[in-house]
C-alpha positions as CSV (number, residue, x, y, z in Angstrom):
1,X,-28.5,7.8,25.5
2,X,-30.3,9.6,22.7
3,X,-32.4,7.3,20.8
4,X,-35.5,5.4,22.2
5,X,-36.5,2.1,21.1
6,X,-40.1,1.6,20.6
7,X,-42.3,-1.1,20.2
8,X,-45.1,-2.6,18.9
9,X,-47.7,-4.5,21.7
10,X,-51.2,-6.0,20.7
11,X,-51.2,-2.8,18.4
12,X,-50.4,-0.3,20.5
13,X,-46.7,1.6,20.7
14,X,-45.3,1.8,23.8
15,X,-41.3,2.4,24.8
16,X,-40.4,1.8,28.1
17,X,-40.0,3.7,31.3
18,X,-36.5,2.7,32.0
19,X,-35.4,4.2,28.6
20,X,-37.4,7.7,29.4
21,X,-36.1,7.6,33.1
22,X,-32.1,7.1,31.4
23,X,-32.4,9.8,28.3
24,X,-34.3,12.4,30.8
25,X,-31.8,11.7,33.5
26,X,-33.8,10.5,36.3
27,X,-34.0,7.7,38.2
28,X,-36.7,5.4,37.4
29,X,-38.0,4.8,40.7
30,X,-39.2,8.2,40.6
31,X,-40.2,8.5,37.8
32,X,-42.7,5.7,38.3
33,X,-43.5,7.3,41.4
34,X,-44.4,10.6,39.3
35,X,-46.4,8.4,37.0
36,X,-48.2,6.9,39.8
37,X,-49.3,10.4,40.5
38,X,-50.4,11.4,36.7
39,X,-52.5,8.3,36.9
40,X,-54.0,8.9,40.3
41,X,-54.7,12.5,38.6
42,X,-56.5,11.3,35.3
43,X,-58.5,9.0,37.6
44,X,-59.4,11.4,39.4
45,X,-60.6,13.6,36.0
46,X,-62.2,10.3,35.1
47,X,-59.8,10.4,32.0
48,X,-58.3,7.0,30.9
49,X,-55.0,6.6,31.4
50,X,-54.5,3.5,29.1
51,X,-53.9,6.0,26.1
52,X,-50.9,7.2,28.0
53,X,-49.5,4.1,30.5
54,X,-49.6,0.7,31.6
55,X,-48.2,-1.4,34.0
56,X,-45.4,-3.5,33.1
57,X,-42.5,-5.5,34.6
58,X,-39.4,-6.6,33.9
59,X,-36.6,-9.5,35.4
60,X,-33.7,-7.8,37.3
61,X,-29.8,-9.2,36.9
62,X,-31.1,-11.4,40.1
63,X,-33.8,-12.4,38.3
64,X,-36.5,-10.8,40.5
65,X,-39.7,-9.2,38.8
66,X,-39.4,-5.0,38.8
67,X,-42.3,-3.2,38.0
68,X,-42.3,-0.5,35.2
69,X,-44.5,1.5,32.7
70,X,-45.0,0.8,29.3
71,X,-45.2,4.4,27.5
72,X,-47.4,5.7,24.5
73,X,-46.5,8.5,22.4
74,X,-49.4,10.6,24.4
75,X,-47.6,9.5,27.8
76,X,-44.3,10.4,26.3
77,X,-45.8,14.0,25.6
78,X,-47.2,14.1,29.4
79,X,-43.3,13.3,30.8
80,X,-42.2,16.2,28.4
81,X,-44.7,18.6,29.3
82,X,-43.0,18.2,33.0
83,X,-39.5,19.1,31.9
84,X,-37.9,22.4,30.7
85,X,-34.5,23.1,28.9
86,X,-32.4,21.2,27.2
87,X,-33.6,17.5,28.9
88,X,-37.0,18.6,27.7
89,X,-36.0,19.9,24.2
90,X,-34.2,16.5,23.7
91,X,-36.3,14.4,24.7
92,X,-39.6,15.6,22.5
93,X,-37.2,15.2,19.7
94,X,-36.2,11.8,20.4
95,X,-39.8,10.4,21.5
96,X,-41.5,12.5,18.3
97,X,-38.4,10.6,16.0
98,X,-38.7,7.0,17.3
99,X,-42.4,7.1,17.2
100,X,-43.0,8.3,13.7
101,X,-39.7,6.3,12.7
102,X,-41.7,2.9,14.1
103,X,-45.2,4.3,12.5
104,X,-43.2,4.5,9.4
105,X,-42.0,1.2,9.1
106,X,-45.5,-0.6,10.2
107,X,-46.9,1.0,7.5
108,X,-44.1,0.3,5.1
109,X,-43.1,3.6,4.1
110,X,-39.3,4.6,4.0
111,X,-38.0,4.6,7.4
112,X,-36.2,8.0,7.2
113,X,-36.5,10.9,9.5
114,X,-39.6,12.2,9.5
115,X,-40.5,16.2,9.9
116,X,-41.7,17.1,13.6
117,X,-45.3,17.8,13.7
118,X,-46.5,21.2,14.5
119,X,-47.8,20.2,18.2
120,X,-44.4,18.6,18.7
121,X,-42.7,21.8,17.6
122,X,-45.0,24.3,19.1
123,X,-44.3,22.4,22.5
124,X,-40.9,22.3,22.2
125,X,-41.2,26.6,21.6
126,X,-43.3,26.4,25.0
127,X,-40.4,24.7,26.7
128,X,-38.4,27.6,25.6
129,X,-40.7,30.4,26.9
130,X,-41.0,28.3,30.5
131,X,-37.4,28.6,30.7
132,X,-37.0,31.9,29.4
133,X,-39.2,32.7,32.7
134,X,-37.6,30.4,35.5
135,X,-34.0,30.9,34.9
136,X,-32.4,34.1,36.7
137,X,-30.4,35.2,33.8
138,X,-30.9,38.4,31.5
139,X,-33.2,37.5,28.9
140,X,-31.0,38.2,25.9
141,X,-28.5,35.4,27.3
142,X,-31.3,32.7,27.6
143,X,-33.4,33.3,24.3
144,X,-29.7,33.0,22.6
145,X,-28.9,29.8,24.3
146,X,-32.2,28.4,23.8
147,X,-32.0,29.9,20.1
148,X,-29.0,27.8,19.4
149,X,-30.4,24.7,21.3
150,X,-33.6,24.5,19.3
151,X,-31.7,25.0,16.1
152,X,-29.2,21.8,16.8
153,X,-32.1,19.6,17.9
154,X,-34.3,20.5,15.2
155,X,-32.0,20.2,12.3
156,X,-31.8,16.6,11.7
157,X,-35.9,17.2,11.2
158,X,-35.1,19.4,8.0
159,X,-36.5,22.6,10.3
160,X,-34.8,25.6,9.7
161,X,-34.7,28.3,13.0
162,X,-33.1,31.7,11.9
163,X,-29.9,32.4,14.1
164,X,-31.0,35.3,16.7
165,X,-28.7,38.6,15.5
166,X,-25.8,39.1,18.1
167,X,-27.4,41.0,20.8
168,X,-26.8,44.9,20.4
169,X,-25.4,46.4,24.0
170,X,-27.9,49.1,25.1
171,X,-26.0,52.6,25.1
172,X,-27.3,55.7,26.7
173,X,-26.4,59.4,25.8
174,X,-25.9,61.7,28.4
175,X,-29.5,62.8,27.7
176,X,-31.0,59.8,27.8
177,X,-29.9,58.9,31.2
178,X,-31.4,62.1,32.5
179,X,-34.5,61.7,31.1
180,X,-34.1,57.7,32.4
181,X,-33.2,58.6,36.0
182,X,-35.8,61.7,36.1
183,X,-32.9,64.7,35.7
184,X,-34.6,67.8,34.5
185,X,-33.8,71.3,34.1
186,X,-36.0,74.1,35.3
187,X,-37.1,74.5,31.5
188,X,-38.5,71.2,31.8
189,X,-35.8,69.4,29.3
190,X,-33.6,66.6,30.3
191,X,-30.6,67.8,31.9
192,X,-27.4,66.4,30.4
193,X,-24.9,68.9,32.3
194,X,-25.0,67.3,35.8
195,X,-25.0,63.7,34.3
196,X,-21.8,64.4,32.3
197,X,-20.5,65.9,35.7
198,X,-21.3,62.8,38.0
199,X,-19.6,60.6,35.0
200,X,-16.6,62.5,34.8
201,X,-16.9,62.1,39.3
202,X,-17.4,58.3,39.2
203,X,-14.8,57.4,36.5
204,X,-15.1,54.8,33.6
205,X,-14.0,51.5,33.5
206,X,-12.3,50.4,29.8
207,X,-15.3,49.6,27.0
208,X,-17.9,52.2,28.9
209,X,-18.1,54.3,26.4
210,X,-18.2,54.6,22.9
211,X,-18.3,57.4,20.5
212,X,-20.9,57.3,17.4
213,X,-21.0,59.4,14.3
214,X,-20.2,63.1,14.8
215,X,-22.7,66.0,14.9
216,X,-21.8,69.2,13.9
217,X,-22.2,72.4,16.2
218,X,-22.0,75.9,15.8
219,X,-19.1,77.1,14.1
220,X,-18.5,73.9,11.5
221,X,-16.4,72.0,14.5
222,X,-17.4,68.2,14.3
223,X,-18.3,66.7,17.9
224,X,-18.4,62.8,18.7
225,X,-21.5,61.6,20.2
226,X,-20.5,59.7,23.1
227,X,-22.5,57.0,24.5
228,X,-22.5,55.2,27.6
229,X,-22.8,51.3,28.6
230,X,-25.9,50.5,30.7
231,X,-23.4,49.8,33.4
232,X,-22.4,53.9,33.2
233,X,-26.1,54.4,34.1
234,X,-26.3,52.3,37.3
235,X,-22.9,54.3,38.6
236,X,-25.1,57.7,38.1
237,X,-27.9,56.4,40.0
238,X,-26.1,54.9,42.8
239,X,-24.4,58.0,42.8
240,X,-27.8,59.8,42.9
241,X,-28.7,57.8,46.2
242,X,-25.8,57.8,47.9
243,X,-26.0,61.9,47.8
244,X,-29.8,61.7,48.7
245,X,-30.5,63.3,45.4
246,X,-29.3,66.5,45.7
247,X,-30.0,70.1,44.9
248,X,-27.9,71.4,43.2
249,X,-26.0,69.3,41.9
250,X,-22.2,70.8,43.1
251,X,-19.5,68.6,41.1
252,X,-17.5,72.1,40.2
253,X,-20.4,73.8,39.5
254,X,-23.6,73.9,40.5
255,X,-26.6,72.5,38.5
256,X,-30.0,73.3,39.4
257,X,-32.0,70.1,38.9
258,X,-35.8,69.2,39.3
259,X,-35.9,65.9,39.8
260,X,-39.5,63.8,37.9
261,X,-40.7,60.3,37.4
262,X,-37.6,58.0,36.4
263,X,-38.4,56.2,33.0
Protein backbone atom coordinates (compact mmCIF):
# COMPACT_ATOMS: atom_id res chain seq x y z
CA UNK A 1 0.00 0.00 0.00
CA UNK A 2 1.42 3.33 -1.01
CA UNK A 3 -1.23 5.87 -1.12
CA UNK A 4 -3.39 7.10 1.84
CA UNK A 5 -6.77 8.25 1.48
CA UNK A 6 -7.70 11.25 3.37
CA UNK A 7 -10.72 12.79 4.37
CA UNK A 8 -12.56 15.66 5.08
CA UNK A 9 -14.57 15.54 8.79
CA UNK A 10 -16.50 18.73 10.21
CA UNK A 11 -13.48 20.59 8.58
CA UNK A 12 -10.77 18.88 9.80
CA UNK A 13 -8.50 16.19 7.63
CA UNK A 14 -8.00 13.14 9.11
CA UNK A 15 -6.88 9.52 7.36
CA UNK A 16 -7.26 6.70 9.29
CA UNK A 17 -5.16 4.52 11.63
CA UNK A 18 -5.78 1.27 9.86
CA UNK A 19 -4.26 2.78 6.63
CA UNK A 20 -0.95 4.23 8.63
CA UNK A 21 -0.76 0.88 10.61
CA UNK A 22 -0.93 -1.14 6.76
CA UNK A 23 1.60 1.31 4.72
CA UNK A 24 4.13 1.51 7.95
CA UNK A 25 3.77 -2.19 8.39
CA UNK A 26 2.47 -2.54 11.77
CA UNK A 27 -0.27 -3.99 13.20
CA UNK A 28 -2.83 -1.66 14.22
CA UNK A 29 -3.46 -2.83 17.66
CA UNK A 30 -0.19 -1.47 18.42
CA UNK A 31 -0.14 1.12 16.88
CA UNK A 32 -3.18 2.36 18.75
CA UNK A 33 -1.60 1.20 21.72
CA UNK A 34 1.51 3.53 20.86
CA UNK A 35 -1.05 6.33 20.24
CA UNK A 36 -2.65 5.72 23.55
CA UNK A 37 0.73 6.56 24.88
CA UNK A 38 1.49 9.89 22.72
CA UNK A 39 -1.87 11.03 24.07
CA UNK A 40 -1.24 10.04 27.62
CA UNK A 41 2.19 12.08 26.99
CA UNK A 42 0.64 15.48 25.51
CA UNK A 43 -1.77 15.26 28.46
CA UNK A 44 0.58 15.00 30.55
CA UNK A 45 2.50 18.43 28.76
CA UNK A 46 -1.08 19.80 28.93
CA UNK A 47 -0.80 20.00 25.05
CA UNK A 48 -4.03 19.15 23.14
CA UNK A 49 -4.01 16.18 21.37
CA UNK A 50 -7.15 16.95 19.20
CA UNK A 51 -4.72 18.76 16.56
CA UNK A 52 -3.12 15.35 16.13
CA UNK A 53 -5.88 12.33 17.08
CA UNK A 54 -9.28 11.33 17.81
CA UNK A 55 -11.07 8.45 18.70
CA UNK A 56 -12.91 6.67 16.15
CA UNK A 57 -14.48 3.25 15.33
CA UNK A 58 -15.27 1.23 12.84
CA UNK A 59 -17.76 -2.17 12.11
CA UNK A 60 -15.66 -5.39 11.73
CA UNK A 61 -16.56 -8.26 8.90
CA UNK A 62 -18.74 -9.57 12.12
CA UNK A 63 -20.18 -6.50 12.37
CA UNK A 64 -18.79 -5.65 15.85
CA UNK A 65 -17.63 -1.96 16.59
CA UNK A 66 -13.47 -1.74 16.61
CA UNK A 67 -11.98 1.23 17.89
CA UNK A 68 -9.49 3.31 15.87
CA UNK A 69 -7.80 6.80 15.47
CA UNK A 70 -8.71 9.31 13.12
CA UNK A 71 -5.23 10.98 12.04
CA UNK A 72 -4.34 14.77 11.19
CA UNK A 73 -1.57 15.67 9.10
CA UNK A 74 0.28 16.89 12.56
CA UNK A 75 -0.48 13.26 13.98
CA UNK A 76 0.75 11.77 10.83
CA UNK A 77 4.09 13.79 11.30
CA UNK A 78 4.24 12.45 15.21
CA UNK A 79 3.90 8.51 13.71
CA UNK A 80 6.81 9.55 11.30
CA UNK A 81 8.99 11.12 13.68
CA UNK A 82 8.91 7.43 15.40
CA UNK A 83 10.21 5.55 12.34
CA UNK A 84 13.56 5.46 10.53
CA UNK A 85 14.62 4.12 7.03
CA UNK A 86 12.88 3.39 4.32
CA UNK A 87 9.12 2.81 6.25
CA UNK A 88 9.80 6.28 7.49
CA UNK A 89 11.05 7.89 4.21
CA UNK A 90 7.83 6.48 2.57
CA UNK A 91 5.53 7.18 4.65
CA UNK A 92 6.33 11.20 5.08
CA UNK A 93 6.02 11.16 1.40
CA UNK A 94 2.83 9.53 1.09
CA UNK A 95 1.11 11.41 4.27
CA UNK A 96 2.88 14.99 2.92
CA UNK A 97 1.17 13.83 -0.92
CA UNK A 98 -2.38 12.80 0.15
CA UNK A 99 -2.72 15.75 2.37
CA UNK A 100 -1.68 18.54 0.19
CA UNK A 101 -3.40 16.50 -2.77
CA UNK A 102 -6.86 16.70 -0.61
CA UNK A 103 -6.01 20.55 0.49
CA UNK A 104 -5.67 21.03 -3.16
CA UNK A 105 -8.81 19.95 -4.23
CA UNK A 106 -11.00 21.70 -1.30
CA UNK A 107 -9.63 24.71 -2.40
CA UNK A 108 -10.12 24.05 -6.07
CA UNK A 109 -6.79 24.29 -7.34
CA UNK A 110 -5.35 21.56 -9.83
CA UNK A 111 -5.09 18.35 -7.99
CA UNK A 112 -1.49 17.49 -9.21
CA UNK A 113 1.46 16.60 -7.09
CA UNK A 114 2.37 19.16 -5.05
CA UNK A 115 6.29 19.99 -3.98
CA UNK A 116 7.22 18.72 -0.35
CA UNK A 117 7.47 21.41 1.99
CA UNK A 118 10.75 22.20 3.54
CA UNK A 119 9.70 20.70 7.21
CA UNK A 120 8.57 17.64 5.38
CA UNK A 121 11.87 17.46 3.53
CA UNK A 122 14.16 18.44 6.27
CA UNK A 123 12.52 15.56 8.37
CA UNK A 124 12.84 13.18 6.00
CA UNK A 125 17.04 14.28 5.84
CA UNK A 126 16.75 13.67 9.81
CA UNK A 127 15.44 10.18 9.23
CA UNK A 128 18.50 9.75 7.19
CA UNK A 129 21.03 10.95 9.75
CA UNK A 130 19.11 8.62 12.62
CA UNK A 131 19.79 5.82 10.51
CA UNK A 132 23.06 6.72 9.36
CA UNK A 133 23.72 6.37 13.42
CA UNK A 134 21.80 3.14 14.38
CA UNK A 135 22.61 0.82 11.72
CA UNK A 136 26.04 -1.20 12.18
CA UNK A 137 27.31 -0.74 8.72
CA UNK A 138 30.27 1.52 7.39
CA UNK A 139 29.04 4.83 6.81
CA UNK A 140 29.82 5.10 3.20
CA UNK A 141 27.43 1.99 2.48
CA UNK A 142 24.47 3.60 4.38
CA UNK A 143 24.67 7.38 3.21
CA UNK A 144 24.76 5.59 -0.47
CA UNK A 145 21.66 3.57 0.26
CA UNK A 146 19.87 6.19 1.86
CA UNK A 147 21.29 8.66 -1.01
CA UNK A 148 19.48 6.53 -3.57
CA UNK A 149 16.30 5.99 -1.33
CA UNK A 150 15.68 9.78 -0.85
CA UNK A 151 16.30 10.40 -4.53
CA UNK A 152 13.38 7.59 -5.69
CA UNK A 153 10.91 8.91 -3.03
CA UNK A 154 11.51 12.45 -3.72
CA UNK A 155 11.32 12.47 -7.42
CA UNK A 156 7.74 12.28 -8.13
CA UNK A 157 7.84 15.85 -5.91
CA UNK A 158 9.98 17.53 -8.80
CA UNK A 159 13.11 17.46 -5.95
CA UNK A 160 16.20 16.87 -7.47
CA UNK A 161 19.06 14.98 -4.83
CA UNK A 162 22.54 14.88 -6.52
CA UNK A 163 23.70 11.13 -6.87
CA UNK A 164 26.64 10.64 -4.10
CA UNK A 165 30.06 10.01 -6.34
CA UNK A 166 31.07 6.22 -6.11
CA UNK A 167 32.85 5.94 -2.90
CA UNK A 168 36.81 6.22 -3.48
CA UNK A 169 38.60 3.01 -1.51
CA UNK A 170 41.05 4.47 0.98
CA UNK A 171 44.68 3.46 -0.06
CA UNK A 172 47.70 3.76 2.09
CA UNK A 173 51.45 4.09 0.97
CA UNK A 174 53.88 2.31 2.78
CA UNK A 175 54.52 5.65 4.55
CA UNK A 176 51.40 6.42 5.51
CA UNK A 177 50.72 3.22 7.34
CA UNK A 178 53.77 3.97 9.49
CA UNK A 179 52.96 7.19 10.32
CA UNK A 180 49.13 5.56 10.96
CA UNK A 181 50.31 2.67 13.19
CA UNK A 182 53.04 4.96 15.01
CA UNK A 183 56.37 3.36 12.98
CA UNK A 184 59.18 5.81 13.26
CA UNK A 185 62.71 5.77 12.61
CA UNK A 186 65.32 6.98 15.04
CA UNK A 187 65.41 10.30 12.82
CA UNK A 188 61.99 10.89 13.82
CA UNK A 189 60.43 10.19 10.16
CA UNK A 190 57.95 7.51 9.35
CA UNK A 191 59.53 4.36 8.78
CA UNK A 192 58.49 2.72 5.50
CA UNK A 193 61.34 -0.07 5.48
CA UNK A 194 59.82 -2.45 8.10
CA UNK A 195 56.19 -1.90 6.80
CA UNK A 196 57.19 -2.97 3.34
CA UNK A 197 58.95 -5.98 5.09
CA UNK A 198 55.95 -7.17 7.29
CA UNK A 199 53.75 -6.82 3.83
CA UNK A 200 56.01 -8.76 1.82
CA UNK A 201 55.71 -11.44 5.43
CA UNK A 202 51.97 -11.49 5.52
CA UNK A 203 51.22 -11.78 1.76
CA UNK A 204 48.50 -10.02 -0.41
CA UNK A 205 45.32 -11.13 -1.29
CA UNK A 206 44.25 -10.24 -5.33
CA UNK A 207 42.99 -6.30 -5.56
CA UNK A 208 45.37 -5.17 -2.35
CA UNK A 209 47.38 -3.21 -4.00
CA UNK A 210 47.44 -0.88 -6.66
CA UNK A 211 50.13 1.07 -8.38
CA UNK A 212 49.64 5.04 -9.07
CA UNK A 213 51.56 7.27 -11.28
CA UNK A 214 55.34 6.85 -11.29
CA UNK A 215 57.97 9.00 -9.43
CA UNK A 216 61.17 9.30 -10.63
CA UNK A 217 64.39 8.54 -8.53
CA UNK A 218 67.90 8.99 -8.83
CA UNK A 219 69.33 8.03 -11.89
CA UNK A 220 66.09 8.90 -14.41
CA UNK A 221 64.64 5.15 -13.53
CA UNK A 222 60.70 5.60 -13.20
CA UNK A 223 59.31 3.80 -9.90
CA UNK A 224 55.45 2.89 -9.43
CA UNK A 225 53.93 4.17 -6.31
CA UNK A 226 52.25 1.38 -4.82
CA UNK A 227 49.47 1.72 -2.56
CA UNK A 228 47.83 -0.52 -0.29
CA UNK A 229 43.92 -1.38 0.53
CA UNK A 230 42.87 -0.40 4.07
CA UNK A 231 42.59 -4.14 4.48
CA UNK A 232 46.75 -4.24 3.90
CA UNK A 233 46.85 -1.98 7.02
CA UNK A 234 44.88 -4.17 9.47
CA UNK A 235 47.31 -7.31 8.44
CA UNK A 236 50.36 -4.95 9.54
CA UNK A 237 48.90 -4.14 12.73
CA UNK A 238 47.66 -7.49 13.69
CA UNK A 239 50.96 -8.48 12.73
CA UNK A 240 52.33 -5.69 15.05
CA UNK A 241 50.44 -7.34 18.04
CA UNK A 242 50.83 -10.65 17.51
CA UNK A 243 54.84 -9.99 17.77
CA UNK A 244 54.30 -7.65 20.93
CA UNK A 245 55.68 -4.81 18.87
CA UNK A 246 59.02 -5.62 18.44
CA UNK A 247 62.43 -4.12 18.45
CA UNK A 248 63.91 -4.47 15.85
CA UNK A 249 62.02 -5.35 13.54
CA UNK A 250 63.92 -8.82 12.13
CA UNK A 251 62.01 -9.83 8.75
CA UNK A 252 65.65 -10.44 6.93
CA UNK A 253 67.01 -7.56 8.26
CA UNK A 254 66.77 -5.69 11.13
CA UNK A 255 64.93 -2.37 11.48
CA UNK A 256 65.39 -0.19 14.31
CA UNK A 257 62.00 1.23 15.14
CA UNK A 258 60.64 3.76 17.74
CA UNK A 259 57.36 3.14 18.16
CA UNK A 260 54.84 6.85 18.81
CA UNK A 261 51.13 7.73 19.11
CA UNK A 262 49.24 5.75 16.25
CA UNK A 263 47.20 8.28 14.05
Amino acid sequence: MNNLTVFNRDGQLYTDSREVAEMIGKDHAHLMRDITGYIEVLNQSKIGFVDFFKKSGYKDAKGEERPCYNITKKGCEFVANKLTGEKGIIFTAAYVNAFHYMEDKLAGKPTKPKKISLASFNHLLEINVRQMKAANQPATRIASWTNGMTREVLAPFGIDVPALPDAVPTTYDATEMAKKLGVYSKSGNPHPQPITAIIKKVGLAPGETFTTETTVHRGGKDVPDVRYAGSVLDKVHKWLDAEGWPNPIVLGKKYSVVYKERH
